[in-house]
C-alpha positions as CSV (number, residue, x, y, z in Angstrom):
1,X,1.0,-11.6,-12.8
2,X,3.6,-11.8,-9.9
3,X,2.1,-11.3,-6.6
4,X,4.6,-12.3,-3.9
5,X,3.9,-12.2,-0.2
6,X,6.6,-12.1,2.6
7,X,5.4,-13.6,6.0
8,X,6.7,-14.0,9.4
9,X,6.5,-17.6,11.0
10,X,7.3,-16.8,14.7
11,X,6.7,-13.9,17.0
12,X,7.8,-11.3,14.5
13,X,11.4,-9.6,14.3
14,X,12.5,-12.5,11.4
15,X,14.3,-10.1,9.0
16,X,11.6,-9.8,6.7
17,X,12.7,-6.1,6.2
18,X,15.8,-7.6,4.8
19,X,14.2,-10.4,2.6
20,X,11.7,-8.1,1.6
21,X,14.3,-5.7,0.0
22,X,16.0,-8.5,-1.6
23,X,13.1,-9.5,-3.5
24,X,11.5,-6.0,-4.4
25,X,15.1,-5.1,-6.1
26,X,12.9,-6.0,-9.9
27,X,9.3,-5.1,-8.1
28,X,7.5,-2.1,-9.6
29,X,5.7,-1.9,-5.9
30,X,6.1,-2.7,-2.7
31,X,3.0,-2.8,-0.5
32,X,3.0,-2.7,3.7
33,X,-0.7,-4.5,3.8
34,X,-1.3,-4.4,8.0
35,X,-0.1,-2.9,11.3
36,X,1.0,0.3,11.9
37,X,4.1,2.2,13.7
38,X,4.4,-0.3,16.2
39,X,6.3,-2.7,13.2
40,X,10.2,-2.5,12.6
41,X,11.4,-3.2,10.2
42,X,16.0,-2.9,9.5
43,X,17.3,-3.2,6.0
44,X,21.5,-3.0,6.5
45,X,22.9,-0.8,3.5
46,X,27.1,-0.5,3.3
47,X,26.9,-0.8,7.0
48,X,24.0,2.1,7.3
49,X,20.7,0.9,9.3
50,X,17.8,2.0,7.6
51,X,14.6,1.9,10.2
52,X,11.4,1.9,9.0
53,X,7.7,1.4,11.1
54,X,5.3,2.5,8.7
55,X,6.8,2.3,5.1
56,X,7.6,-1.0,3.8
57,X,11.6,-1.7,4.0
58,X,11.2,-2.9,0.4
59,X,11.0,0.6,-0.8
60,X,14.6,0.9,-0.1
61,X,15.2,-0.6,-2.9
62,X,13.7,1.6,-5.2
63,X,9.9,-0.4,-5.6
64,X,7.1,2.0,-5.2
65,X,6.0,2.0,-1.5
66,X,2.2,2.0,-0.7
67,X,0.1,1.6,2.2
68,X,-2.9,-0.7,2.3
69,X,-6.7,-0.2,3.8
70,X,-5.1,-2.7,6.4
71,X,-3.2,-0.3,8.0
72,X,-3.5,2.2,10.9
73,X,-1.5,5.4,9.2
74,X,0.9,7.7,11.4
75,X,1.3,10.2,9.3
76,X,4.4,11.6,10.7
77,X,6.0,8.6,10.7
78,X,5.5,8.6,6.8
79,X,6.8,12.0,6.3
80,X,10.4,10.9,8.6
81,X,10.6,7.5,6.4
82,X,10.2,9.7,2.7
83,X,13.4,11.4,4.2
84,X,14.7,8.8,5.2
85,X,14.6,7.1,1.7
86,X,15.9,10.9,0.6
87,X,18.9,10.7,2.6
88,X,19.7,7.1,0.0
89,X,19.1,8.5,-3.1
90,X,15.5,7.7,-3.5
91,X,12.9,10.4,-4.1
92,X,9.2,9.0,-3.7
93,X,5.9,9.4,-2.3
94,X,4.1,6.7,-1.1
95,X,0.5,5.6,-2.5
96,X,-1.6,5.7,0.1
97,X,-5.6,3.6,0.4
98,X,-7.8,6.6,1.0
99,X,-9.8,3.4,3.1
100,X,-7.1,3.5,5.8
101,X,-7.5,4.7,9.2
102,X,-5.3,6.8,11.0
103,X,-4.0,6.7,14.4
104,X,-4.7,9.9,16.5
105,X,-3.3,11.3,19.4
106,X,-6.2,10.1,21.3
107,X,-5.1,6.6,20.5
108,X,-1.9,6.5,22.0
109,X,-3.5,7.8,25.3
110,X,-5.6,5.5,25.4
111,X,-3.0,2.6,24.6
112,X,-0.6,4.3,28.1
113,X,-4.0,3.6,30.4
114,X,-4.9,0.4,29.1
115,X,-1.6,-0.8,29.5
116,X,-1.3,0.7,33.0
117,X,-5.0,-0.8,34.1
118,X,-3.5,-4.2,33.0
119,X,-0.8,-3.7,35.2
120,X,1.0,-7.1,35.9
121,X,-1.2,-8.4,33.5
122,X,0.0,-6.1,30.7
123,X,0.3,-7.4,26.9
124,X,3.7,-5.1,26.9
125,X,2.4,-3.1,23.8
126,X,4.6,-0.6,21.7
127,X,1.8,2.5,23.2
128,X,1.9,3.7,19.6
129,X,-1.3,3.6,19.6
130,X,-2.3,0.7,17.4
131,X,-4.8,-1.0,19.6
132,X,-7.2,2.1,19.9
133,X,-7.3,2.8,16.5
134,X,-7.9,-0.4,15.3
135,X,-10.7,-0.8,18.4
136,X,-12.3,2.5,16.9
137,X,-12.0,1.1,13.5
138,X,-14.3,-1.7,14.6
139,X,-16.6,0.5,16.1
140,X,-16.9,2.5,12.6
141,X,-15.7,5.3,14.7
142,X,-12.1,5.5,13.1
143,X,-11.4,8.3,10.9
144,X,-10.0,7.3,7.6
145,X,-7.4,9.3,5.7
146,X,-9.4,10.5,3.4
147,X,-11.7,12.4,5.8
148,X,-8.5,14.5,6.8
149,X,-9.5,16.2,4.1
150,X,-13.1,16.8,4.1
151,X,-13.6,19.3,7.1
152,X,-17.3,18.8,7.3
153,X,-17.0,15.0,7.8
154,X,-14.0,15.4,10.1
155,X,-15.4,17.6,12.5
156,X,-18.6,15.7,12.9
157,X,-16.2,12.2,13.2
158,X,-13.7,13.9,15.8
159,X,-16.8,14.3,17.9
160,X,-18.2,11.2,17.7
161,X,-14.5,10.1,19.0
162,X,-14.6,12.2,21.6
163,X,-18.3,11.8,23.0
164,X,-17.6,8.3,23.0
165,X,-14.2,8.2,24.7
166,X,-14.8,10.7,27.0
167,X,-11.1,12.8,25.9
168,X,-10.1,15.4,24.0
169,X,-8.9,13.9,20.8
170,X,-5.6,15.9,20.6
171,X,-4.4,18.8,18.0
172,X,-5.5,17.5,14.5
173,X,-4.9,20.1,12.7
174,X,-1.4,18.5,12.7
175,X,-2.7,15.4,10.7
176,X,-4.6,17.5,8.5
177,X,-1.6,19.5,7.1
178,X,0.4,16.8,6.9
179,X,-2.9,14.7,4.8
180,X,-2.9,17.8,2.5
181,X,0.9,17.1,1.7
182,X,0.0,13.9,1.0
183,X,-3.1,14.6,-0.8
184,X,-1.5,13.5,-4.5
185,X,-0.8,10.4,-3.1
186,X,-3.9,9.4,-1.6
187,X,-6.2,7.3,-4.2
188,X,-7.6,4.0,-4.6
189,X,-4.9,1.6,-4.1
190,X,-6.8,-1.6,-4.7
191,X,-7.7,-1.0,-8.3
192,X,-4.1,0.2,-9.0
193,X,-2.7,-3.0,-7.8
194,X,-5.1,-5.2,-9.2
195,X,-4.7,-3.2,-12.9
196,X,-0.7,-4.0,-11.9
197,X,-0.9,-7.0,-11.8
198,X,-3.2,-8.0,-14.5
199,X,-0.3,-6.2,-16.3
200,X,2.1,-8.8,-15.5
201,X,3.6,-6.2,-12.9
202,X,6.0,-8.0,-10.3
203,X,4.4,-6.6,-6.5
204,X,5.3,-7.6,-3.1
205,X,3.4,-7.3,-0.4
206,X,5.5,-7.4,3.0
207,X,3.9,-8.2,6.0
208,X,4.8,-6.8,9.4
209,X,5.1,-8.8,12.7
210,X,4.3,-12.7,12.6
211,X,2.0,-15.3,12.5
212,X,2.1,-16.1,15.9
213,X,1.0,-13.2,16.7
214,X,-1.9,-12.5,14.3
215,X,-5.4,-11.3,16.6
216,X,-6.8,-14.6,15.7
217,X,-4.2,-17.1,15.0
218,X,-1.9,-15.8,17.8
219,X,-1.1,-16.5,21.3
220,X,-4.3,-14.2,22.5
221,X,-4.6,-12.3,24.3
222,X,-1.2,-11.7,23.8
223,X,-0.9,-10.5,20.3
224,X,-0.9,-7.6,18.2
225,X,-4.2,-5.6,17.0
226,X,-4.0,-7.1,13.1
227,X,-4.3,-10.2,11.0
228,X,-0.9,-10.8,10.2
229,X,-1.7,-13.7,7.8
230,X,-1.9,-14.7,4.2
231,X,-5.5,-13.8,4.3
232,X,-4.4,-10.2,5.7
233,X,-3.4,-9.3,2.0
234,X,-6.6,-10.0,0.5
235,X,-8.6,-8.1,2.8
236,X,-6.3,-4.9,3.3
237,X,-5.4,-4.8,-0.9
238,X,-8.2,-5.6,-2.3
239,X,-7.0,-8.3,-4.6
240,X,-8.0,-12.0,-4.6
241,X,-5.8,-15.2,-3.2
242,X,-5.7,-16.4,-7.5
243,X,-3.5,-13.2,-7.5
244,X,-0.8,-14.3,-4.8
245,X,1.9,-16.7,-6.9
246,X,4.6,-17.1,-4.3
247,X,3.7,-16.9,-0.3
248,X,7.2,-16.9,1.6
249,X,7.4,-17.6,5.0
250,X,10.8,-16.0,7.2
251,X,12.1,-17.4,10.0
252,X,14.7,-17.1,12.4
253,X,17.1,-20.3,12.7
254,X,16.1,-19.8,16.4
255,X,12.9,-18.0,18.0
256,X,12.3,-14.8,20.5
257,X,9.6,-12.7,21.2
258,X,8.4,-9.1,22.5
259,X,6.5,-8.6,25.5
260,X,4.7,-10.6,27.9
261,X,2.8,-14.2,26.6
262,X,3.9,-18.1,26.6
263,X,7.5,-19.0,25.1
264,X,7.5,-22.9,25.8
265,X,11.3,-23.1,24.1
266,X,12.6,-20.1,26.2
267,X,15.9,-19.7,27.4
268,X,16.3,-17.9,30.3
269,X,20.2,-19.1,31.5
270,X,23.3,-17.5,30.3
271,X,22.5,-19.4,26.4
272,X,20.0,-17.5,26.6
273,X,21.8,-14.7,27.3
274,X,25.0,-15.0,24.4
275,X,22.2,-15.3,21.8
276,X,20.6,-12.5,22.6
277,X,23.5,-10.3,22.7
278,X,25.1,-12.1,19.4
279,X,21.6,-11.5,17.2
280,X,21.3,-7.9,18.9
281,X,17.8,-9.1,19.6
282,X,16.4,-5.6,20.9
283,X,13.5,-4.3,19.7
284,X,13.6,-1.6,16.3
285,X,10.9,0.0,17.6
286,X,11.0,-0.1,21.5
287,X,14.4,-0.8,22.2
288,X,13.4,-3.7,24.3
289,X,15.2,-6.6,25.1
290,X,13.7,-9.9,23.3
291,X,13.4,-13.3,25.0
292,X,14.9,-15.6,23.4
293,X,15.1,-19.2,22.7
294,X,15.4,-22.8,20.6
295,X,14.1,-23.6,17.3
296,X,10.0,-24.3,17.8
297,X,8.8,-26.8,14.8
298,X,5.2,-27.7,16.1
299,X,4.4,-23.9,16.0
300,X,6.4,-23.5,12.9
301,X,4.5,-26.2,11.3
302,X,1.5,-24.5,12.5
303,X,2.1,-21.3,10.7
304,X,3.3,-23.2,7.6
305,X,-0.1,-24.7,7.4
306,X,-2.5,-21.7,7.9
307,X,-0.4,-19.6,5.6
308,X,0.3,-22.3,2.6
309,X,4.0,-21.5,2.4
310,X,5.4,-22.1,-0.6
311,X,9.1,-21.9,0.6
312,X,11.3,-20.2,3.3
313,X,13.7,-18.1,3.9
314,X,16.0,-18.0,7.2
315,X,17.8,-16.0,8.4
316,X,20.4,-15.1,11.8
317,X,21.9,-18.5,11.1
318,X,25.9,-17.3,11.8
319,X,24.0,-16.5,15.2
320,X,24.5,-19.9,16.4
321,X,27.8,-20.4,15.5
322,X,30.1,-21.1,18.3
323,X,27.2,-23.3,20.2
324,X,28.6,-26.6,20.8
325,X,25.4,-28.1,21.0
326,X,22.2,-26.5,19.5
327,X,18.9,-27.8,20.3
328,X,15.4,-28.4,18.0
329,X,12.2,-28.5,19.7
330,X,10.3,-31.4,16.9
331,X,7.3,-32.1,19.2
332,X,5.0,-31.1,22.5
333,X,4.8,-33.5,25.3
334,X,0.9,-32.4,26.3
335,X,-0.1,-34.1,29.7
336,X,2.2,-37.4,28.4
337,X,0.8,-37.4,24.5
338,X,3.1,-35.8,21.9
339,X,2.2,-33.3,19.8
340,X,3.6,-32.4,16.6
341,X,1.6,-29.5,15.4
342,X,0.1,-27.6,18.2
343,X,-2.4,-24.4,17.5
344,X,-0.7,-21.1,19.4
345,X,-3.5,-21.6,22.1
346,X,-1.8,-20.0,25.2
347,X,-3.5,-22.8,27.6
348,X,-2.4,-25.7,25.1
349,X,1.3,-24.4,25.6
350,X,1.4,-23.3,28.9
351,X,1.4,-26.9,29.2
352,X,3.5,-27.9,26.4
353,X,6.7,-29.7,27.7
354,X,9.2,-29.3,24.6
355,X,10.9,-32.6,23.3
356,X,14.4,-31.7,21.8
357,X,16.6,-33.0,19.4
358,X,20.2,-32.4,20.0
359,X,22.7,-31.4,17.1
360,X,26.4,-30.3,16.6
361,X,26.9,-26.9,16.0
362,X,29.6,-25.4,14.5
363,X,32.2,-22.8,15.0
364,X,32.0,-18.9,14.8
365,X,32.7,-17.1,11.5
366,X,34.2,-13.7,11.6
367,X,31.8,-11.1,9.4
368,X,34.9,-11.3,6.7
369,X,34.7,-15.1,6.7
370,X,30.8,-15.0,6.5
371,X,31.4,-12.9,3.5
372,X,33.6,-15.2,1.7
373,X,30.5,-17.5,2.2
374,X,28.2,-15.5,0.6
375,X,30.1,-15.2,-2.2
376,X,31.2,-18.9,-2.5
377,X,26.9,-20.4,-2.2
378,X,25.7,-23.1,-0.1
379,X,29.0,-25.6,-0.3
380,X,30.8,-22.8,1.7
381,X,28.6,-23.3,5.0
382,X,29.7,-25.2,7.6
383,X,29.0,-29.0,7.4
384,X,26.8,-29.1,10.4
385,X,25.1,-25.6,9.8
386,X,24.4,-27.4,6.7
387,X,22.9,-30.6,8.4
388,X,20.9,-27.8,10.7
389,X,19.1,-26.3,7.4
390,X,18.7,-29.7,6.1
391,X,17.1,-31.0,9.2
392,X,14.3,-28.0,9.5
393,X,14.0,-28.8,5.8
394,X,12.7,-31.9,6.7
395,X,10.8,-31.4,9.9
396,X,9.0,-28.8,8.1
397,X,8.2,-30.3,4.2
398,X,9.3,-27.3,2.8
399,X,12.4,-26.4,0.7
400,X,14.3,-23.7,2.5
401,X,15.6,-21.6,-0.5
402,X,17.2,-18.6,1.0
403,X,19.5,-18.5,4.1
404,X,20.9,-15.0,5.5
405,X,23.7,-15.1,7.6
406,X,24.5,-11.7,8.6
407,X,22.3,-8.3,8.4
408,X,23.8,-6.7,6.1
409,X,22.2,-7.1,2.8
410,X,24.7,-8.8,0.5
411,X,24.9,-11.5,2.9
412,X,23.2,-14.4,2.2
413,X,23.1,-17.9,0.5
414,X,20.7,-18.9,-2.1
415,X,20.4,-22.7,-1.8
């Protein structure tokens, strides 16, 4: 059996859209086990941007998508993202876990006055309505997909919803026509994986934002609704961890985040500034600008550890080309001890002071030059974005096998 999952080490946004399709190019599926529409994910075909929030990006390669128990469905982001593969050649239909829940109208009300009560204290959510659903999902008041289409049980859950929330739950007679197109592809997705991959059947399962922000494991309260872990697959697919052969973590050769929450490597001067604008870090989804900043290895090693990586893959590194000097955050100084590993507790890093290493960088590649790299393997690289890789490599323990260096795909370096 080959079970492969594709995690995110930092704040989310590492490319694993675009490592994800890389690696589901021999997968028979392709599985998005957590999150919902407030996850971007880019894969970059012959200079086309292909956006997808609730399918996994995998599928643009031609892996069967599904959607895990894990998830909170929009179903009308589904339908645009089947068209979407359409528009490339690639007629599908997702198989969807009749165990999901879906996210209503309702929900992304409710997400809107939340964030507005917060106020200055806002999390800086997507409003897509994640949070609610997954709230109601705890409350054993969500409404799975699979009730769309029972009108007896629907009715009597849509009033449950609304007794308890006080609001209208909105026109669902929209989500119901759209489950009914769906209906074929509704089923019981954990047996079919698990059948799969007892059949020797090659299946990744591609995560959606990052460790760091994982409800438990995160900066909290500044994180996103899910588990965004290794142990999210088990839970959300249905299949056990003896079932998982490769666990791959993604990283950015620098680090940003969304929103509002601590950021102890943050750069917030005009380096700040050129990386942002060279990476294009906005947000897929919201548009946002991201904050940006220097490598983080304690946190990184963090996520390593909680997630038993097996090897990683990094990608933006033509990014920092043109830096003369490019910095590494290797420990914490914590109220004058150092810290090398350092739990994403937000009031253990507000108080973080970061202790850098300082290292040559190299100069900037054109994308034609970058190209010729890609083509030529690892000995083509820069010397010192070379030393770079080799220097995580070691700060880290683990191997880093895969390094992209632009976004389209096509452009990266297998080491």
């Amino acid at each position: 059996m080959t079970g492969v999952a594709i995690i995110g080490l930092q704040w989310g946004d590492e490319g694993k859209g675009k490592i994800s399709y890389l690696l589901s190019r021999d997968a028979e599926y392709v599985v998005r086990f957590q999150g919902g529409a407030n996850a971007g994910h880019t894969v970059v075909l012959d200079d086309r941007e292909l956006r997808f929030n609730m399918l996994p990006a995998g599928s643009a390669s031609g892996a069967k998508p599904c959607i895990a128990s894990g998830t909170v469905v929009d179903l009308s982001e589904v339908l645009e993202e089947i068209e979407l593969l359409k528009s490339i050649g690639i007629s599908t239909q997702p198989l969807i876990s009749r165990n999901a829940c879906i996210v209503l109208p309702i929900h992304k009300e409710l997400d809107s006055m939340i964030e507005q009560i917060r106020s200055s204290e806002a999390i800086g959510t997507t409003r897509r309505g994640i949070g609610p659903a997954y709230s109601d999902k705890a409350l054993r008041i969500g409404i799975k997909i699979e009730d769309l289409l029972d009108s007896g049980s629907l009715k009597s859950k849509i009033k449950l919803i609304e007794d308890f929330h006080k609001l209208p739950v909105g026109d669902i007679e929209e989500w119901v026509k759209l489950a009914e197109k769906f209906s074929g592809n509704i089923c019981d997705l954990e047996i079919i994986l698990n059948d799969e991959l007892d059949r020797g059947k090659k299946i990744i399962f591609e995560g959606a934002q990052g460790t760091l922000l994982d409800i438990d494991q995160g900066t909290y309260p500044y994180v996103t609704s899910s588990n965004t872990t290794i142990g999210a697959v088990f839970t959300s697919c249905g299949v056990g961890p003896r079932k998982i052969s490769e666990i791959i973590g993604v990283m950015k050769a620098y680090t940003t985040r969304v929103g509002a929450g601590v950021f102890p490597t943050e750069l917030k001067n005009r380096e700040g500034d050129i990386l942002r604008e060279k990476g294009r870090e906005y947000g897929t989804t919201t548009g946002r600008p991201r904050r940006v900043g220097w490598l983080d290895i304690p946190l990184l090693r963090y996520s390593i550890m909680i997630n038993s990586i097996d090897w990683i893959a990094l990608t933006k590194l033509d990014v920092l080309g043109g830096i003369r000097k490019i910095k590494i955050c290797i420990e914490y100084d914590i109220n004058g001890e150092r810290v090398e590993m350092a739990p994403p507790n937000v009031r253990t890093l507000e108080k973080a002071k970061p202790v850098y290493i300082h290292l040559d960088g190299w100069s900037a590649l054109t994308r034609e030059e970058w190209k010729k790299v890609a083509v030529k393997g690892w000995d083509a690289l820069p010397e010192n974005a070379k030393i770079y890789i080799e220097i995580i490599e070691k700060l880290l323990s683990r191997p880093i096998k895969l390094v992209s260096v632009g976004a389209s795909a096509g452009m990266e370096v297998a080491k």
